[in-house]
Structure formats: C-alpha cells, structure tokens
Backbone as JSON, one array per atom type, in Angstrom:
{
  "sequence": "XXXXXXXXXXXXXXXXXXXXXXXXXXXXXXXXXXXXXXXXXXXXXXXXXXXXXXXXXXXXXXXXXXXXXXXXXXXXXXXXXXXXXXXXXXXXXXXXXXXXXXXXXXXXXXXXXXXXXXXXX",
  "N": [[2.47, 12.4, -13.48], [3.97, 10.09, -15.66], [2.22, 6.71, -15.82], [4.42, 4.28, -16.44], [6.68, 5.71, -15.56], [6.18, 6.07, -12.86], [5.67, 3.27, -12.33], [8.38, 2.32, -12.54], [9.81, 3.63, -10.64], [8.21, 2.9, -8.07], [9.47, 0.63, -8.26], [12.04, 1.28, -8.01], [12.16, 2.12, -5.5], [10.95, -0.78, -4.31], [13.27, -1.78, -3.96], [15.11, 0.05, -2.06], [14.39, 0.27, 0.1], [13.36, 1.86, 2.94], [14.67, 1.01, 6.62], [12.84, 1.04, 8.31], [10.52, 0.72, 6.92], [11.43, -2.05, 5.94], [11.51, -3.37, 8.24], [8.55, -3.2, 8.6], [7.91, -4.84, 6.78], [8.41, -7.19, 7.31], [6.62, -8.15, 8.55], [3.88, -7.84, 7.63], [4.09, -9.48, 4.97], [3.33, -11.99, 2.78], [0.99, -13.06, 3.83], [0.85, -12.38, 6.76], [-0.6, -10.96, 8.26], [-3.37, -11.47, 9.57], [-4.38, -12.88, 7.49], [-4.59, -11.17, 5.36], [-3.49, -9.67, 2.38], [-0.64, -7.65, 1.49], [0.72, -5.65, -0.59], [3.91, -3.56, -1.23], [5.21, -0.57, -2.26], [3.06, 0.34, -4.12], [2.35, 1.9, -6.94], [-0.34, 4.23, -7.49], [-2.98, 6.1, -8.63], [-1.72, 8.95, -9.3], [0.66, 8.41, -7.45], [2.81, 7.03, -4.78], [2.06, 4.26, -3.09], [3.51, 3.1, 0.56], [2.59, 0.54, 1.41], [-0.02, -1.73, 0.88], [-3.75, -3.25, 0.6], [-5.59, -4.48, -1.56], [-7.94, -5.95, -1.15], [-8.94, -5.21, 1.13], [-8.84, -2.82, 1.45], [-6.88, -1.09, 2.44], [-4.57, 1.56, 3.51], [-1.31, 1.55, 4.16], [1.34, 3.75, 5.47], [4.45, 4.73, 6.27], [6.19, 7.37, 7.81], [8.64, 9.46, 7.57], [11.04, 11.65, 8.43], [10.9, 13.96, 6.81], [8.58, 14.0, 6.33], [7.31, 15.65, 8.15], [7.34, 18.5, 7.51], [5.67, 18.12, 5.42], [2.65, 18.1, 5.64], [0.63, 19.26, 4.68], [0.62, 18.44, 2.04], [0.75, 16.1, 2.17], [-2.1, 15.28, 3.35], [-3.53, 16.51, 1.2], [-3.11, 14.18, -0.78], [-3.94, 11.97, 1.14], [-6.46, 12.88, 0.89], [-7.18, 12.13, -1.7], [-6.75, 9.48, -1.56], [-8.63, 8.42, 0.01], [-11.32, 9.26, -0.95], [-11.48, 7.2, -2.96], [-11.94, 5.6, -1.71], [-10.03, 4.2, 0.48], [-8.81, 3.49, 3.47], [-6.68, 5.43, 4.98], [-3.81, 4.8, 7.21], [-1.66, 6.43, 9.31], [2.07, 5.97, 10.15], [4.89, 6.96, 12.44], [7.84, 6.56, 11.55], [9.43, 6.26, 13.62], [7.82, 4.6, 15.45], [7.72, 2.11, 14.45], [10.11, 1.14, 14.87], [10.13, 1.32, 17.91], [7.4, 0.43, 18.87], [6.23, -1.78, 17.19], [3.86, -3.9, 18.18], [1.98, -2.36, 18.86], [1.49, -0.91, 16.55], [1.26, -3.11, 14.75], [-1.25, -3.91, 15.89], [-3.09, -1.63, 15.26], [-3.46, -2.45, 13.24], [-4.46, -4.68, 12.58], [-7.1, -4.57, 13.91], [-8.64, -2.65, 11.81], [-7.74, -4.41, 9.3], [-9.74, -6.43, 10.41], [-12.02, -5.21, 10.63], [-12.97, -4.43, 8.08], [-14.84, -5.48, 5.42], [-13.77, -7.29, 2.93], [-12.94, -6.15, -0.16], [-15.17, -5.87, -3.08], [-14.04, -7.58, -5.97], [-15.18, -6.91, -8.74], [-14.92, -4.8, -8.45]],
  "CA": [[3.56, 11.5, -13.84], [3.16, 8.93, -16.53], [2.38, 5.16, -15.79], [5.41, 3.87, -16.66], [7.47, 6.42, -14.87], [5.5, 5.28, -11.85], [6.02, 1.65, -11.72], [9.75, 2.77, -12.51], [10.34, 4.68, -9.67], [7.88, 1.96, -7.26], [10.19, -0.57, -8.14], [13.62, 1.38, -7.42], [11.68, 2.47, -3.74], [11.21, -1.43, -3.58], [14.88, -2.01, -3.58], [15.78, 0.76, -1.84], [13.14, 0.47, 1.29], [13.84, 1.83, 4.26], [14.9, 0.09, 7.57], [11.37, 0.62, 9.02], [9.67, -0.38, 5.51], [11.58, -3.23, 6.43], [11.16, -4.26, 9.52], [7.15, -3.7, 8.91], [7.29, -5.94, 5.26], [8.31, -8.82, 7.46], [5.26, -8.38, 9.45], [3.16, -8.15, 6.49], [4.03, -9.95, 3.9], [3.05, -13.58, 2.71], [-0.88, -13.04, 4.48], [1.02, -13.19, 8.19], [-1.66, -10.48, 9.33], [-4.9, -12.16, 9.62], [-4.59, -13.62, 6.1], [-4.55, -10.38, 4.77], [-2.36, -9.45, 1.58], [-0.5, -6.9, 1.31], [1.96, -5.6, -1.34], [4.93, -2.78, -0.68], [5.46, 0.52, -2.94], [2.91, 0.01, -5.23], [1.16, 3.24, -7.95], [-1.99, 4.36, -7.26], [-3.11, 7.35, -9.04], [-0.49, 9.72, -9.25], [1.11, 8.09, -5.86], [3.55, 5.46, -4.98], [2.07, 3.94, -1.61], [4.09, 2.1, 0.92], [1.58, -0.65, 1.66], [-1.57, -1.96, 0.4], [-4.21, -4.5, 0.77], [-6.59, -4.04, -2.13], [-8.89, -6.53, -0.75], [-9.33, -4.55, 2.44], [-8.63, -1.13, 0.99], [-6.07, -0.24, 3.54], [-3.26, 1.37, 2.81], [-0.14, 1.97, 5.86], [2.42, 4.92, 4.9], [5.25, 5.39, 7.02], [6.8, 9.07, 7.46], [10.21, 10.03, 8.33], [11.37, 13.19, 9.02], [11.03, 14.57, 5.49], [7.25, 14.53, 6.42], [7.27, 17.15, 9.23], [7.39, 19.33, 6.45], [4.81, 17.98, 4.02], [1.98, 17.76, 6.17], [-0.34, 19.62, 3.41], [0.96, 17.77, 0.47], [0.13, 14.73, 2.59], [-3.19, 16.09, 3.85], [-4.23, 16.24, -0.2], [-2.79, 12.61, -0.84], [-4.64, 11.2, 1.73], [-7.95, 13.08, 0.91], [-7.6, 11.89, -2.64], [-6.98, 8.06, -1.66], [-9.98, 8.17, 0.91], [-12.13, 9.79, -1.97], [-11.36, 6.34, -3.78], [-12.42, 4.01, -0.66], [-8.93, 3.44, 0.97], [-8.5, 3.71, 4.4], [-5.05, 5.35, 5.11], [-3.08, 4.62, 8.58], [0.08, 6.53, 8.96], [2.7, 5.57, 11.7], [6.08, 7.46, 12.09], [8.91, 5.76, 11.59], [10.1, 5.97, 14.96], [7.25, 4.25, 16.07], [7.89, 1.02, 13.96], [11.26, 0.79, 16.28], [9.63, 1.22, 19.31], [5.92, 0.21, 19.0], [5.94, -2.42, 16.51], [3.18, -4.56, 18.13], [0.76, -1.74, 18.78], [1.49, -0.71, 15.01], [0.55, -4.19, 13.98], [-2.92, -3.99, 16.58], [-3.85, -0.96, 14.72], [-3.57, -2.46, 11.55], [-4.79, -5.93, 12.92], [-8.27, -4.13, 13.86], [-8.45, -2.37, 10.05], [-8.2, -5.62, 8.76], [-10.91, -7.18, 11.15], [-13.21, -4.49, 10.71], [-13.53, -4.21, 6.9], [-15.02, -6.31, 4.73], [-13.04, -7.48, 1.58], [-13.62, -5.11, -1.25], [-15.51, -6.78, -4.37], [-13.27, -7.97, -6.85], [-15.45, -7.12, -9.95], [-15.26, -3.01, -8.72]],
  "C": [[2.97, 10.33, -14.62], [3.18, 7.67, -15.84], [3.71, 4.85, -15.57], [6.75, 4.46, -16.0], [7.41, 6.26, -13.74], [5.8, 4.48, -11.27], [7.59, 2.14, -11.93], [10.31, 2.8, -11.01], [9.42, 3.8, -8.12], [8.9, 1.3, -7.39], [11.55, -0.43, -7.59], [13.3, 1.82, -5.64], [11.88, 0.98, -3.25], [12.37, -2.14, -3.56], [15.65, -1.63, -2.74], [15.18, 0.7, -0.34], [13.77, 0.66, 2.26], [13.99, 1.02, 5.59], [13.58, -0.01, 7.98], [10.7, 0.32, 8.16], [10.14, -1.85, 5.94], [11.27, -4.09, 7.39], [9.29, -4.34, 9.2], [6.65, -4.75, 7.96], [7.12, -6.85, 6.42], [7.15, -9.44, 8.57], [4.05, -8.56, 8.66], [3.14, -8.69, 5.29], [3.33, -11.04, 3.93], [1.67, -13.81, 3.67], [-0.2, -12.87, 5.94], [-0.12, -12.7, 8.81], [-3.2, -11.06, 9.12], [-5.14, -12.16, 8.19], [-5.2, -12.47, 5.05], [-3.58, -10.16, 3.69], [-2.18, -7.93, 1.17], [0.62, -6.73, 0.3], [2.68, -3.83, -1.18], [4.92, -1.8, -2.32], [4.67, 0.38, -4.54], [2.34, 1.39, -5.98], [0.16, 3.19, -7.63], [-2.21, 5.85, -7.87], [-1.7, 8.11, -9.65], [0.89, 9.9, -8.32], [1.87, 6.87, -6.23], [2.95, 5.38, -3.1], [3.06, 2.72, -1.11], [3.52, 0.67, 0.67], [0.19, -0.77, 1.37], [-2.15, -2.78, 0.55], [-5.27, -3.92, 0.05], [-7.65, -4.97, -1.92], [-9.53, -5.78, 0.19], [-9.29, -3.11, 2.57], [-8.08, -0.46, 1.89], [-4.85, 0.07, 3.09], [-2.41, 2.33, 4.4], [0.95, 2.79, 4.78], [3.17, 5.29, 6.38], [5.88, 6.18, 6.71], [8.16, 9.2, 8.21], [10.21, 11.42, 8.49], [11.03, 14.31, 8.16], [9.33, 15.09, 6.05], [6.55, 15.09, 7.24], [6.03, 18.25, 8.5], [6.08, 19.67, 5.45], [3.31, 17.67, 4.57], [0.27, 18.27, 5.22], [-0.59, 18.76, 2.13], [0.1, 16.15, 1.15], [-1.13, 14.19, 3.27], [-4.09, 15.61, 2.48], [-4.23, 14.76, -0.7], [-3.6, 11.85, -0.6], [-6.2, 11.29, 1.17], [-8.21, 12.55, -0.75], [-7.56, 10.46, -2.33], [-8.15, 7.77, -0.72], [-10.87, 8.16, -0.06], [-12.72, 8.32, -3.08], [-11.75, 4.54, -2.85], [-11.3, 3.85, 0.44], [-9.03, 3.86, 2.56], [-6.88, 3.94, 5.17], [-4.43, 5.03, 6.16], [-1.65, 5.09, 8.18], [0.67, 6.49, 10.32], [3.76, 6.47, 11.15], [7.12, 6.3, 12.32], [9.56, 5.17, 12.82], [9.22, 4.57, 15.84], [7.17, 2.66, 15.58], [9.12, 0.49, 15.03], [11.3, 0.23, 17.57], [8.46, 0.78, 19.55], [5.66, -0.58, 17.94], [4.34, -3.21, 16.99], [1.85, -3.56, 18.44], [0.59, -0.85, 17.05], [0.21, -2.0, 14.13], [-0.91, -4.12, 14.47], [-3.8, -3.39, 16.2], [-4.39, -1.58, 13.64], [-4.16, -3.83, 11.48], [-6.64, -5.53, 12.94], [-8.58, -4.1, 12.71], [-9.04, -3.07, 9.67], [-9.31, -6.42, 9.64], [-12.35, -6.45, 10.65], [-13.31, -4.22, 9.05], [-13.52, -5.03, 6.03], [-14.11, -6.35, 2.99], [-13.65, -6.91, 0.57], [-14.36, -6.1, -2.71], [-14.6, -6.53, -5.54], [-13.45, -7.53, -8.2], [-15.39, -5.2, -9.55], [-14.01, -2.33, -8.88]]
}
C-alpha cells in the first residue's frame, strides 16, 4: 500500500477508534504513563499500528474479535515489527474493560525497562 494511502486510512481509524482504543488513549496520551509518548494509529511499514512510543519502541495493538481469525496474518506483522526493534504487547479488547490497570502495569514495566531509542537511528 502506498504512503499516502496509509496515512489516509491512519487518520480515518483515528476518527473512527474504537471504544477500547478509547478508553486506553486516555491512559496514554499527553506522557500520563511514566512520561512516555505515545501516538494512536500511526503507518509503519506496510501497517497502521494502534499505539506507539518511538522513543521506547513499544508498540500496544488491541484485537477484537476479527482477530480470532487472523492469528497468522498477525503472527507475520508482529515478526516483521520485532525484526525492526519494536516490542509489540497485544491485549484483547475485552481486557481493556475489565483489566485496565493490569493492562497499564504491563505496559508501565515496558516502559521502565527499555531504554529510549537514539534519536539519530
């Protein structure tokens, strides 16, 4: 998919974001997690990820139901954004509902444990 088709199609996801995208932005946005930054549906490769922190090279992907299904497709995904440094974390949706603060603890560690990526790489 081209560039431009990309950010397109990021930008109508971040309009469109699901209730649990939601509920986890307002946990991550604006540095709240240990002065981490993260930004919501952004391109990467050939990918639109939920969440990112390219300082900390983490990236959080929540799955709904659709991704039962896609557990291959999302298998390859992952092994190509690891390949590139990232460290993926995926939660299910459900579990944003019900387990928000052990969501955030995972992702609180993450960020503790990896040093900020260099800026000039």
């Amino acid at each position: 998919m081209n560039k431009s088709r990309l950010s397109i199609n990021a930008r109508n996801l971040r309009k469109r974001q699901t209730r649990a995208e939601e509920l986890l932005w307002r946990n991550l946005r604006a540095r709240q997690l240990d002065d981490a930054k993260f930004r919501r549906q952004v391109p990467i490769g050939d990918y639109i990820v939920d969440f990112i922190s390219f300082e900390k090279k983490i990236i959080i992907e929540l799955d709904g139901g659709q991704h039962a299904a896609a557990t291959t497709r999302d298998a390859e995904r992952d092994a190509w954004l690891k390949g590139r440094g990232y460290n993926v974390l995926r939660f299910w949706d459900n579990e944003v509902f019900q387990n928000m603060e052990g969501i955030l603890e995972v992702v609180r560690k993450n960020v503790a444990s990896t040093p900020a990526a260099d800026p000039l790489q």
